[in-house]
C-alpha positions as CSV (number, residue, x, y, z in Angstrom):
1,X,-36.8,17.8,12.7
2,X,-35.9,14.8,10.7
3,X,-32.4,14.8,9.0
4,X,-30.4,12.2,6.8
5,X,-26.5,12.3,6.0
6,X,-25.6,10.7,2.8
7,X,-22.7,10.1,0.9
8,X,-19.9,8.5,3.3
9,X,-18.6,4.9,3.7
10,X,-19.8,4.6,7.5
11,X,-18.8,5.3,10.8
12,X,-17.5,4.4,13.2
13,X,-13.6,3.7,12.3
14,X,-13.8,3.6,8.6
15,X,-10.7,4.4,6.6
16,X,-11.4,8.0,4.6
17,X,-11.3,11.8,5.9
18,X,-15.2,12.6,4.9
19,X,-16.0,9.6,7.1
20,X,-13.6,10.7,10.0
21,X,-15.4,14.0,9.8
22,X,-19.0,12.9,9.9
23,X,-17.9,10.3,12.7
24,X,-16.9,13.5,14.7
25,X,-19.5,16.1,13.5
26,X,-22.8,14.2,14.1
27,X,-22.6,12.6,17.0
28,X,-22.0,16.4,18.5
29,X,-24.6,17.9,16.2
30,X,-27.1,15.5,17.7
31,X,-26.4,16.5,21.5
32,X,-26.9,20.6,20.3
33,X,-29.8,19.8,18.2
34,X,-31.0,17.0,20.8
35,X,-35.0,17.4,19.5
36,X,-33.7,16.3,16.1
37,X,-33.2,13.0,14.4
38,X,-29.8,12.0,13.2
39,X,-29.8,9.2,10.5
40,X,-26.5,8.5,8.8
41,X,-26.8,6.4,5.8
42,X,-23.9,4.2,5.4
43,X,-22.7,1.4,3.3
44,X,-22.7,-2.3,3.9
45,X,-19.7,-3.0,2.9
46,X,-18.3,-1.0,5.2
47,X,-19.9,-1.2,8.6
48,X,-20.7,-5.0,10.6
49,X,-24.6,-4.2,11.1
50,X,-27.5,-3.2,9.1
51,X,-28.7,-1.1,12.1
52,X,-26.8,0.8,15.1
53,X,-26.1,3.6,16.5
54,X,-23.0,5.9,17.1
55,X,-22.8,8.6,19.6
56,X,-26.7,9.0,20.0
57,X,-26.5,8.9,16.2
58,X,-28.6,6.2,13.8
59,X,-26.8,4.4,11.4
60,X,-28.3,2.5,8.6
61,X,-26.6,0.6,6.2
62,X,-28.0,0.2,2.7
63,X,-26.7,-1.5,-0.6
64,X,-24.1,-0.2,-2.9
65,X,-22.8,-1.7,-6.1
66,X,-18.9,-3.0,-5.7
67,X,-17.7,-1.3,-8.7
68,X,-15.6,1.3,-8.0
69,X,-17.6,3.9,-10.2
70,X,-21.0,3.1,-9.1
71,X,-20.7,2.3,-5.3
72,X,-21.2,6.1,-4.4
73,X,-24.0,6.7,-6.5
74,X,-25.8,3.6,-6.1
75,X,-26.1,3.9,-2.7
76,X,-26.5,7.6,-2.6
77,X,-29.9,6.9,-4.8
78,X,-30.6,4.3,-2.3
79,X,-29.8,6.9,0.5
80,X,-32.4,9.9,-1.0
81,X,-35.4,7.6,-1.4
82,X,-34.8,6.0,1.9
83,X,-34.7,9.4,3.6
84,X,-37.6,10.7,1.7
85,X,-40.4,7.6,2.0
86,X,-38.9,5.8,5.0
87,X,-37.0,8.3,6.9
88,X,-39.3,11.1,6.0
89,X,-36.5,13.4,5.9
90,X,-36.6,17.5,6.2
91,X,-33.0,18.0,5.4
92,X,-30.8,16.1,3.7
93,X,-26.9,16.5,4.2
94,X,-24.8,15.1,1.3
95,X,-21.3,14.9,1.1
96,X,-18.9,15.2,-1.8
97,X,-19.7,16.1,-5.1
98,X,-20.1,12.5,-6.6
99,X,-23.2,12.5,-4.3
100,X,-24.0,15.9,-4.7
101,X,-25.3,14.5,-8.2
102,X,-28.6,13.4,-6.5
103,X,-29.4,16.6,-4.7
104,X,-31.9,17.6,-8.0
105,X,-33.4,14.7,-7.1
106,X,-34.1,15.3,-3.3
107,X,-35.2,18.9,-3.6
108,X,-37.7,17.5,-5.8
109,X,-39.0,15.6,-3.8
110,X,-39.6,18.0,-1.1
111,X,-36.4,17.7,0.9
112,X,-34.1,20.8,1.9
113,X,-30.6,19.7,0.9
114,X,-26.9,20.7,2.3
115,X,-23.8,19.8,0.1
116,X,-20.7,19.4,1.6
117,X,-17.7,19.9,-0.8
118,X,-14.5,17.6,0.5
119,X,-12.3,17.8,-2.7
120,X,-12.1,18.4,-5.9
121,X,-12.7,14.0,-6.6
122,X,-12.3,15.1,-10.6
123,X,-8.7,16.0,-10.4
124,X,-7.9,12.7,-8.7
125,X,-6.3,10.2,-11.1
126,X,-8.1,7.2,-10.7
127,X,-11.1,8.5,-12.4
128,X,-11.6,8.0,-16.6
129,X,-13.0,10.5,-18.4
130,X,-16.7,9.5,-17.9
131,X,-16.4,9.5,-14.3
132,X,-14.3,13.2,-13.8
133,X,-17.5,14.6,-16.4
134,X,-20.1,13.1,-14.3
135,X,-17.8,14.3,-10.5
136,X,-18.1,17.6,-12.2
137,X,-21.8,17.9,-13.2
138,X,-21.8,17.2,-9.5
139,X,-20.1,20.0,-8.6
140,X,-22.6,21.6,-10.4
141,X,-25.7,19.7,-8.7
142,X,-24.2,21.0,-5.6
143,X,-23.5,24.8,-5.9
144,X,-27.3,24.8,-8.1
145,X,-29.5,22.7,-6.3
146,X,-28.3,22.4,-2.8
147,X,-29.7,25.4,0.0
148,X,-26.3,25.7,1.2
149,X,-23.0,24.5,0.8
150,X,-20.1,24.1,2.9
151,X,-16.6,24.1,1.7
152,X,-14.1,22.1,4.2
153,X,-10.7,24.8,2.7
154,X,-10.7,28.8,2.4
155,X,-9.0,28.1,-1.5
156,X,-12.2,25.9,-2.3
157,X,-14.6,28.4,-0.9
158,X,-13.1,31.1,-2.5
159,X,-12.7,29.3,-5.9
160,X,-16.5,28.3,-5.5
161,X,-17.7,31.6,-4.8
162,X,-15.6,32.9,-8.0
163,X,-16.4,30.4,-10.3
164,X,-20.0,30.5,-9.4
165,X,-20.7,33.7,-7.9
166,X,-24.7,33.7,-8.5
167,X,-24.3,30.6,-6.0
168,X,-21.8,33.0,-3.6
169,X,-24.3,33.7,-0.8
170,X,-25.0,29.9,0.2
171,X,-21.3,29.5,-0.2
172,X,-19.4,28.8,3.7
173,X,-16.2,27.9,4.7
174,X,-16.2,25.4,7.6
175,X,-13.3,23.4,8.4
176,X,-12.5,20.1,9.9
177,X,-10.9,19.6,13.5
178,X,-8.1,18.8,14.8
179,X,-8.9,18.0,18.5
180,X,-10.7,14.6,18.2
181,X,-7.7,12.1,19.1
182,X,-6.3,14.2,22.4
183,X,-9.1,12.3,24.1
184,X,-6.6,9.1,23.4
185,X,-3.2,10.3,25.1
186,X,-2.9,8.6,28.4
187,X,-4.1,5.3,26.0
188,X,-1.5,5.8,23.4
189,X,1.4,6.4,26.3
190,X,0.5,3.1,28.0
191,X,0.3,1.0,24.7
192,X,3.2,2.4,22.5
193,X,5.9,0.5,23.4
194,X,4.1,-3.0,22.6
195,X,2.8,-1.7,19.0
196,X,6.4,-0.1,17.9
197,X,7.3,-3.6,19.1
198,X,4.7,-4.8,17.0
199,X,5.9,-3.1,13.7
200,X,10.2,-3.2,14.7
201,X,9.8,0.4,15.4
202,X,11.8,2.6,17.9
203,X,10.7,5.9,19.1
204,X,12.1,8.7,16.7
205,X,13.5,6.1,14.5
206,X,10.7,6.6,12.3
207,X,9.1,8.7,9.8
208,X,4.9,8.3,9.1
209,X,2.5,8.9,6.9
210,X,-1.2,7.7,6.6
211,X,-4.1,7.5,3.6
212,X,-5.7,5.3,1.3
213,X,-3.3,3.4,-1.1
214,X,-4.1,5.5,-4.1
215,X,-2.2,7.9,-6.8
216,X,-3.6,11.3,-5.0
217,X,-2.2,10.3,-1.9
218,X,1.1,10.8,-3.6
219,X,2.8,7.8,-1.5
220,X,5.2,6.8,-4.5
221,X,6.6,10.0,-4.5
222,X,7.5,9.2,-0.7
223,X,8.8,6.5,-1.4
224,X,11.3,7.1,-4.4
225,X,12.6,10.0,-2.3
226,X,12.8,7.9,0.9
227,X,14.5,5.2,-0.7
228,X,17.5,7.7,-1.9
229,X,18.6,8.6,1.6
230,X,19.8,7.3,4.4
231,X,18.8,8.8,7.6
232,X,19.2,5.3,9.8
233,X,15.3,5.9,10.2
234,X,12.1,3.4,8.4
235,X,9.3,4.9,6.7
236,X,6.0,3.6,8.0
237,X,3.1,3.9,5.7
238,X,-0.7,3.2,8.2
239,X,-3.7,2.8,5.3
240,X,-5.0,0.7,2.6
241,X,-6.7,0.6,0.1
242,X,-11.1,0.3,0.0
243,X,-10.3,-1.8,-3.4
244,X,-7.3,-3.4,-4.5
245,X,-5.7,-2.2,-7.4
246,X,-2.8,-2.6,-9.8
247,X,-1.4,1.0,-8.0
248,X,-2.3,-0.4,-4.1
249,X,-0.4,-3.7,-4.8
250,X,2.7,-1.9,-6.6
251,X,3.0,0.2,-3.3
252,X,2.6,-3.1,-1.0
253,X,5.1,-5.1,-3.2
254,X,7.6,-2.2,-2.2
255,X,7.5,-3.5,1.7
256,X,10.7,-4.1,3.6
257,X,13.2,-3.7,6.4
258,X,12.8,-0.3,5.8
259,X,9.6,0.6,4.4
260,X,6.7,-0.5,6.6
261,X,2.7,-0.8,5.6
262,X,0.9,-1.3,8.8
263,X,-3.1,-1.5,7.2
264,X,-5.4,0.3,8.7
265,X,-5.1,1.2,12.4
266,X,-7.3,2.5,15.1
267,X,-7.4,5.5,16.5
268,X,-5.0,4.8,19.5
269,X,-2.8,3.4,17.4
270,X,-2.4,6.2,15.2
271,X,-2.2,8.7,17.7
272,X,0.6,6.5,19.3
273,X,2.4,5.9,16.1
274,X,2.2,9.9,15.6
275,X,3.3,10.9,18.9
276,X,6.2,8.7,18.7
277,X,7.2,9.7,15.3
278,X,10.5,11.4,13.7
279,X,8.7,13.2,11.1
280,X,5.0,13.2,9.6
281,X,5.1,13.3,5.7
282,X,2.6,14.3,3.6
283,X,2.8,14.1,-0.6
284,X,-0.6,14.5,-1.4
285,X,-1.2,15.8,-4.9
286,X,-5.1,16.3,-4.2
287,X,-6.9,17.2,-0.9
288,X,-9.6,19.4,0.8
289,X,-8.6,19.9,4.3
290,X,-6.0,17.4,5.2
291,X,-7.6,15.6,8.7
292,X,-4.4,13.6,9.3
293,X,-2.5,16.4,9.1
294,X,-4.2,18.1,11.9
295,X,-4.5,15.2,13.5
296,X,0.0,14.7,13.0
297,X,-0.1,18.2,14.6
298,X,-2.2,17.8,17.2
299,X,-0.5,14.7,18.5
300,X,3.4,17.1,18.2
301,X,4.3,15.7,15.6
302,X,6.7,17.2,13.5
303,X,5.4,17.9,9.9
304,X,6.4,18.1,6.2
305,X,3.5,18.8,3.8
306,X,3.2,19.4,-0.5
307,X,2.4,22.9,-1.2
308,X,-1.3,22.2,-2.7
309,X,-3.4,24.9,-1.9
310,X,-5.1,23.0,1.1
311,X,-1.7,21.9,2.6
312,X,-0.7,25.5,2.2
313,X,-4.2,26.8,3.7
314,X,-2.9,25.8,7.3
315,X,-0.3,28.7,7.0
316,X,2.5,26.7,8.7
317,X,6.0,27.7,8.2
318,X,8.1,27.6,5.0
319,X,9.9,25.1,6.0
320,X,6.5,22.9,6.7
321,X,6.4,22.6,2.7
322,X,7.6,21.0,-0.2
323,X,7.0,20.9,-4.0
324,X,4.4,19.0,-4.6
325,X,5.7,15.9,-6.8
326,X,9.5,17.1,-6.8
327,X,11.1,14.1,-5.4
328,X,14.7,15.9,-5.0
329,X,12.9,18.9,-3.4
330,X,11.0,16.4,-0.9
331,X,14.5,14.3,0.3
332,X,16.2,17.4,0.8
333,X,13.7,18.2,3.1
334,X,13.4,14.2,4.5
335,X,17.4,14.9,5.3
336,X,17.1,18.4,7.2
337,X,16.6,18.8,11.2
338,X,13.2,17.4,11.8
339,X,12.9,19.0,15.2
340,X,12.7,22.4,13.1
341,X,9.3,21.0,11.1
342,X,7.0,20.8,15.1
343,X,4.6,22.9,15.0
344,X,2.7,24.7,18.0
345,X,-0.3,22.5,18.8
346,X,-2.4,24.3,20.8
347,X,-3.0,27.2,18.3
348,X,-4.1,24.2,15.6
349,X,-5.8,22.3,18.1
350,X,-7.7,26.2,19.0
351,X,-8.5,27.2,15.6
352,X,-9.9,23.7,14.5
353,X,-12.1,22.7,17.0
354,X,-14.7,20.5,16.7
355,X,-17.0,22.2,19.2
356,X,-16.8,25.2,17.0
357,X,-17.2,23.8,14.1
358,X,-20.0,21.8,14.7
359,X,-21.6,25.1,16.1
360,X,-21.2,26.7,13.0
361,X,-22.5,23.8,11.3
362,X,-25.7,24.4,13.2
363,X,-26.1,27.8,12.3
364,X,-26.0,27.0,8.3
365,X,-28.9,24.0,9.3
366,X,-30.9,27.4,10.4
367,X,-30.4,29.2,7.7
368,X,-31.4,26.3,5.4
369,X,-34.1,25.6,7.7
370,X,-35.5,29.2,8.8
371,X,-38.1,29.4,6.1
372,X,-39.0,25.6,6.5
373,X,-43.3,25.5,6.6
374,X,-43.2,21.9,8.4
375,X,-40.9,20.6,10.3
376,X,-41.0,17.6,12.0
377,X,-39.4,16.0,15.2
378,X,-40.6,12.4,17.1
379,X,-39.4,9.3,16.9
380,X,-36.9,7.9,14.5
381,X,-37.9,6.4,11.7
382,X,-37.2,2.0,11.1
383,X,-35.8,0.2,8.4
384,X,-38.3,-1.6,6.2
């Protein structure tokens, strides 16, 4: 069997949970399913080589435009022809909704097609009013053309299934993982001390938070309550921005002794930085299933999340949560004992597992798959 993934920046190590998900899904999909062809589609903006490979896994890098409302969907066109006349494709895996706008087109053309539903991109402030329209006619694309769909939070699977209950039965809840960086302990222990250095950081004399550099990440709310206490600790801010913006270089502008933007840093380094940290923050305004969260978690540290309905879907304590944009509500918190915000890893770590989930992910390729008159498996197909 022959099957394409469309609809993410790239992988490996590119900034963005959808990518950090396929990074960790495929390559493991490809060992269970190890008869099948894996082709990711990426974007060349985004990863060094036109052609490579990742964890047994093809990646090919096709064109995009660089405006920021056409760059998904130019290359997601690109990615649906490619699978079907080059790739020859029997299932194609899209992911997010502002892809999901080309599934009509690949079940036309013959190709079985599996949505999976991040976020709800139309809520997220950066978009005008033509491009939240068109993110939710792919909403619709997804729940109406795709075989099945796959919804990263229970809140977004259960909203799905109410809001489009003819669509219900195709309708799962699978979740991301949480496991991925424990793999990078013993290399975070040995290179901390050099990249606190690196940064003027000292160990618990910090709190972190990590993202891309726009409004939904909810990083000036941080901020403005950071700035009105004094705890003796820096706030550390590891991200940036895909594009830079008027909102991305307001944040950067806002860089001091106290208030630290590191860019975008490798996995080690994250996990380092998070193991070593006084507190993990979280403002989010908009997410699916928080990855850096889990990931905050899973390295002990302790956490402080905005109540959204996918913060609030890891059922931590109470105390793990804030109102979402309530600055005076968020530095009460910043100011109380973090040691009472850790969480118990190893039942995060054991419920969002990558193993599991990738099995599960398997088992909605067979359903989509089961009635399937010709499916195909040889060699994998080369860029023309």
């Amino acid at each position: 069997m022959i099957i394409c993934v469309a609809g993410l920046r790239g992988v490996p190590r590119v900034l963005g949970g959808v990518e950090t998900h396929c990074e960790q899904l495929f390559p493991r999909l490809q060992k269970l399913r190890s008869n099948d062809s894996f082709t990711i589609i990426a974007r060349r903006g985004y990863v060094a080589e036109q052609i490579s490979e990742y964890g047994g896994v093809r990646v090919v890098a096709l064109p995009h435009s660089r405006s920021r409302y056409f760059e998904t969907i130019s290359n997601t066109i690109g990615a649906v022809f490619y699978a079907k006349f080059v790739a020859h494709a029997d299932l194609l895996h899209l992911h997010g909704i502002g892809p999901a706008l080309t599934a009509p087109f690949a079940k036309a053309l013959g190709m079985k097609v599996i949505s999976t539903y991040h976020s709800r991109n139309y809520e997220q402030a950066k978009w005008n009013m033509v491009a939240r329209a068109a993110l939710r006619m792919g909403e619709m694309c997804a729940v109406f053309f795709s075989d099945h769909i796959i919804a990263v939070s229970p809140w977004m699977t259960e909203d799905l299934k109410r809001r489009f209950p003819i669509s219900a039965r195709k309708i799962h809840f699978i979740p991301n993982g949480a496991d991925h960086l424990l793999d990078r302990e013993s290399v975070a222990h040995s290179t901390a001390a050099g990249l606190l250095a690196s940064y003027g950081l000292e160990k618990n004399k910090y709190m972190l938070t990590a993202g891309r550099l726009v409004p939904e990440k909810g990083f000036h709310d941080l901020i403005k309550a950071f700035e009105a206490t004094d705890l003796g600790l820096k706030l550390v801010i590891a991200g940036d921005a895909n594009q830079k913006d008027a909102y991305s270089r307001s944040l950067l502008s806002l860089a001091s002794d106290r208030i630290v933007f590191t860019g975008i840093l490798s996995p080690p380094a994250l996990h380092a930085l998070l193991q070593h940290a006084s507190l993990f923050v979280l403002p989010s305004h908009n997410e699916g299933m928080p990855i850096i969260a889990l990931e905050a978690i899973a390295a002990g540290a302790p956490v402080l999340l905005s109540d959204i309905p996918s913060n609030l879907d890891l059922k931590l304590g109470s105390q793990n949560y804030f109102k979402v944009r309530d600055i005076e509500n968020l530095r009460l918190k910043l100011a109380g004992d973090h040691g009472r915000l850790r969480v118990p890893r190893e039942q995060i770590v054991a419920k969002y597992n990558w193993d599991a989930i990738c099995a599960e992910t398997n088992s909605v390729y067979g359903a989509a798959l089961r009635d399937s008159p010709a499916i195909r498996s040889g060699p994998r197909p080369v860029l023309r």
